[in-house]
C-alpha positions, 0 to 999 in steps of 0.5 A, a space after each residue: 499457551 504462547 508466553 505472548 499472553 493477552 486476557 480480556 478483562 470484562 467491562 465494569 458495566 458489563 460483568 460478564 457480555 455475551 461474547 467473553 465466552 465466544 472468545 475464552 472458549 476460542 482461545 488457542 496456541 499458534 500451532 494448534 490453530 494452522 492445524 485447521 489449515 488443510 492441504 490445497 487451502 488457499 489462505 489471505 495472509 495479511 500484510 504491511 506491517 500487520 503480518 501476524 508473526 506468531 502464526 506465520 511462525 507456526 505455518 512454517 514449522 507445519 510445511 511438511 505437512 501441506 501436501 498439495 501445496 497451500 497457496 498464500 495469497 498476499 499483497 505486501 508483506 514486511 516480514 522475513 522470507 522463511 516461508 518463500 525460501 527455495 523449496 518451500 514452494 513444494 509446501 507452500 506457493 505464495 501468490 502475491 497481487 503485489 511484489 514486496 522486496 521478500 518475494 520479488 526473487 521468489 517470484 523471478 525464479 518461478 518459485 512463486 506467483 504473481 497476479 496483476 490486478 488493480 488494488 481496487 479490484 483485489 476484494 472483488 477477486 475474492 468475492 465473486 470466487 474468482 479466487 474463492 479463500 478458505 481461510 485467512 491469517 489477521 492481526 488485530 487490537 484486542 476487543 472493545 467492552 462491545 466485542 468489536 477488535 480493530 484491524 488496526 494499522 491494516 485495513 486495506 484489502 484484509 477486512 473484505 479477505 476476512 469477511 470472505 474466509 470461512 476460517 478466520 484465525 487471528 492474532 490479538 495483540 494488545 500492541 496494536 493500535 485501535 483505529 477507527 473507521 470501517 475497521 471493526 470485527 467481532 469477536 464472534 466472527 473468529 474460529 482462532 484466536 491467539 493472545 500475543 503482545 509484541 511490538 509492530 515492525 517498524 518502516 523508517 524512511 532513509 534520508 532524502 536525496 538531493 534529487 528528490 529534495 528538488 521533485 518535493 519542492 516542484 510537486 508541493 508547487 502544483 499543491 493549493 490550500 485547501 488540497 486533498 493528498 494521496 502520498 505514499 512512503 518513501 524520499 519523494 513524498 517525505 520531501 513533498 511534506 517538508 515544503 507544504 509549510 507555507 499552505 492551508 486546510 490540507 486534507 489527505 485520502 490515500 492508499 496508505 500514510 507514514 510519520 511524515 503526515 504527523 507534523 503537518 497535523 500538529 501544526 494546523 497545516 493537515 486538518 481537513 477542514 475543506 475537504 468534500 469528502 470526509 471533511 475534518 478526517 484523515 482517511 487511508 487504507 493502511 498504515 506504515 511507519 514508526 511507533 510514533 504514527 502508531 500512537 498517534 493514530 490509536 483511538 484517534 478520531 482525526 483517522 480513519 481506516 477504510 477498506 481498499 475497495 473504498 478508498 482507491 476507487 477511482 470514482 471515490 476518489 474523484 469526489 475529493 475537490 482538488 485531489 493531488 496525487 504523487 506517483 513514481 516510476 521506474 520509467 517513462 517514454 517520451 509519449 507519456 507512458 509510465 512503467 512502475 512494475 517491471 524492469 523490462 521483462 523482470 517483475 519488481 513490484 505491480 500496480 498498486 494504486 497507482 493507477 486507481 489514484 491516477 484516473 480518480 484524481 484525473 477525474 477530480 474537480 481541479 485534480 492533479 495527478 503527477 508522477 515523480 521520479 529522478 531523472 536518472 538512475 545509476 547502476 554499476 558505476 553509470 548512470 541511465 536516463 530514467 525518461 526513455 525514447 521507448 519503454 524497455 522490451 518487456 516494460 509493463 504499462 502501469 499508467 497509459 499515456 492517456 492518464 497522464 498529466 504532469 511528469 515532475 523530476 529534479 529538473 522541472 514540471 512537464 504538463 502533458 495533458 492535452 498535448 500532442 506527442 510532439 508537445 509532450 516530447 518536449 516537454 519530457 526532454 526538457 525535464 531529463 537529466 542534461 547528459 541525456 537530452 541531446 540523445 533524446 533529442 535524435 531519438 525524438 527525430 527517428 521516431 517523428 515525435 517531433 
C-alpha cells in the first residue's frame, strides 16, 4: 500500500454501513489499479488542479506495456509533462479538447491531439460514443457517513466522464475539499480505489499589468448591482474584481473561479441575493487557486459545483438577469471577429467557454458579453497591434463577429453591437494602442470598411 494512506473510520451512527465493505475491499495501490488499464484503451484523465498525481505516476512507469498505444483524453491539466515527453506517444497519445501550456508543444509538433469542440458539448462526446471511454482516472474527497465522496475542486466535464467509464479508478485524498452541488459519487460506482493524502497544486495569479489594470477598471464600469459574473483567472479578471468595491448584490455562474471572488464574498459585495438563477449561491464548474479558496470552498454551501454541460450551456446561461461575462483574445480584426485559440496556424489553447458564455450572456436579460484584451502585444523587442486589419493566416474564429458585443482595451470600450462595419471599425481604431491607429486607419481605406 502507498505510504499516502487514508482509512474510512465509520459512522457513529452507523457502525458498519453498507458500502465500507465496498470500499475496503477495493482498496488497491496505484500500480496495480492502471494494470486494469489495457492496450488501445481510451481513458478521461481529470484535470485543472485535480490531476491524481499517484496514479498518473503509476501510468507513466506502465507505458512500455501499452502497445497499441492508450489514448488520454483531457481537457487542461496543471501537472508536469513525463506523460507527453517525446516518444511517449508510441505509448501513450494524449488527445486534448483543450491545450494547456504542458501539451501545447506536444501538440505542435504532432506528438499529440487536439479536438475542438464547445466546452459544453464535451460530455456529450462522451455520451452518445462519439468518443466512447473505457476508463477514466478521478481524484475525489473521501466519503461521507452516506458513501457519497465529492469530486471536490473539479466537477466540470469529469462527473459525466465518469458516469460513462465502465473502470472508474479514483484517488481518494483527504486533502481534497468537499463541495457541494451535483458533485457527488458513491463509493459503490468505484472498481479502484487508492488512499492518498497530499496537498492540491496550487494556481497563483502574477501581478497585474498596468494595461490590465486599466481593462479592469472599464469592464467593472459595464457592471451594475445586482449583476451575475462569469470571470476567469488571470490579470484581467483579478483587476475587474478590485474595482467592484463600490457595487451591490453581485452573483457569479462561471466556468471556473479563483481566490480573487473570496474578498468580495467577505465583505457583502458577492452574495447572490439577486440572482435568478441559483439565487443566494456561487455556482461554477471548477475550481483553480490557492489553499485559501480551497478552504473557503470545503463544505461551504454558499458554492456550488455543477457539471459543464449545466453550467456553459448557453441557454442555462441566459436565464441569469443581467449576466456579465469577461472573455480575452489573442486577436480581433476590425469586423468584429475574435481568435482566442491559434496564432495564425499555431494551436495554443481551443474554445473553451468562451463562446458558450458569449451566446448565452448575449441571449440574457440586460447581458453584456465583453472581450478584453490589451491593446498590443510585444514580442522580441517589438510591440504588435493586438486589434488587427484581418486575422492572421491560419487564425481560428473563436467568437464570430455576430457574437460580439463590446471589445474593452487599456484605451477604452468599443460597443460593437448593432453596428455596421464601418461603425465597428471606428469604434475598434478608437481602442488600439495610438502607435497603430493611423496604420489602421489606411487598411480600413483598402479594404472599404470605412
Amino acid at each position: 500500500m502507498s505510504t499516502d494512506t487514508l482509512r474510512v473510520s465509520p459512522s457513529k451512527t452507523t457502525p458498519h454501513p453498507s458500502w465500507l465493505s465496498h470500499y475496503e475491499s477495493h482498496l488497491t495501490t496505484p500500480d496495480r489499479a492502471i494494470e486494469a488499464i489495457r492496450p488501445g484503451m481510451r481513458l478521461y484523465l481529470t484535470g485543472n488542479c485535480s490531476v491524481p498525481r499517484r496514479l498518473m505516476e503509476a501510468l507513466v512507469r506502465q507505458a512500455p506495456r501499452f502497445t497499441p498505444p492508450i489514448e488520454i483524453a483531457q481537457i487542461l491539466t496543471v501537472t508536469g509533462s513525463e506523460y507527453l515527453a517525446p516518444g511517449m506517444e508510441k505509448h501513450m497519445r494524449v488527445n486534448s479538447l483543450f491545450i494547456s501550456a504542458n501539451v501545447r508543444q506536444a501538440v505542435n509538433e504532432g506528438r499529440a491531439d487536439f479536438t475542438p469542440c464547445f466546452l459544453s458539448e464535451v460530455p456529450r462526446l462522451f455520451r452518445t460514443g462519439v468518443l466512447p471511454l473505457d476508463a477514466v482516472l478521478l481524484h475525489l474527497s473521501p466519503p461521507d457517513e452516506h458513501g457519497y465522496c465529492s469530486f471536490g475542486i473539479e466537477v466540470g466535464v469529469t462527473k459525466t466522464a465518469a458516469e460513462c467509464a465502465p473502470i472508474i479508478i479514483a484517488e481518494i485524498n483527504d486533502r481534497m475539499p468537499r463541495t457541494h452541488g451535483d458533485s457527488f459519487i458513491h463509493v459503490s460506482k468505484l472498481t479502484h480505489i487508492i488512499p492518498v493524502s497530499y496537498p492540491l497544486p496550487e494556481y497563483h495569479m502574477g501581478e497585474v499589468s498596468g494595461a490590465e489594470e486599466n481593462i479592469g477598471r472599464h469592464c467593472a464600469s459595464l457592471v451594475e448591482d445586482g449583476s451575475t459574473l462569469q470571470l476567469g483567472i488571470g490579470g484581467i479578471p483579478d483587476s475587474v474584481l478590485r474595482y467592484l468595491g463600490d457595487k451591490r448584490d453581485l452573483g457569479i455562474h462561471t466556468e471556473l473561479f479563483s481566490d480573487g471572488v473570496i474578498d468580495l464574498v467577505e465583505r457583502g459585495i458577492i452574495n447572490g441575493e439577486r440572482k435568478s438563477l441559483h439565487p443566494g449561491k456561487i455556482v461554477a464548474g471548477f475550481l483553480m487557486g490557492t489553499q485559501r479558496l480551497y478552504d473557503f470552498v470545503h463544505d461551504n454551501p454558499f458554492v456550488e459545483l455543477h457539471p459543464t454541460e449545466y453550467i456553459n450551456d448557453p441557454f442555462i446561461i441566459a436565464r441569469n438577469d443581467r449576466m456579465v461575462s469577461i472573455n480575452s483574445a489573442i486577436e480581433v480584426d476590425l469586423t468584429g471577429q475574435v481568435c482566442a485559440d491559434s496564432i495564425g496556424p499555431r494551436l495554443y489553447s481551443g474554445v473553451g467557454g468562451q463562446a458558450d458564455f458569449m451566446y448565452g450572456t448575449g441571449r440574457s436579460k440586460g447581458g453584456r458579453p465583453i472581450i478584453a484584451l490589451p491593446s498590443t502585444l510585444q514580442l522580441h523587442g517589438r510591440d504588435f497591434s493586438k486589434i488587427v486589419p484581418m486575422l492572421k493566416h491560419g487564425a481560428g474564429v473563436v467568437t464570430s463577429r455576430n457574437h460580439v458585443h463590446y471589445v474593452v482595451t487599456e484605451h477604452g470600450i468599443a460597443d460593437l453591437y448593432g453596428k455596421s462595419i464601418r461603425q465597428r471599425t471606428r469604434a475598434l481604431i478608437a481602442i488600439a494602442a495610438p502607435q497603430f491607429r493611423e496604420e489602421l486607419e489606411r487598411a480600413a481605406h483598402e479594404l472599404h470598411y470605412v
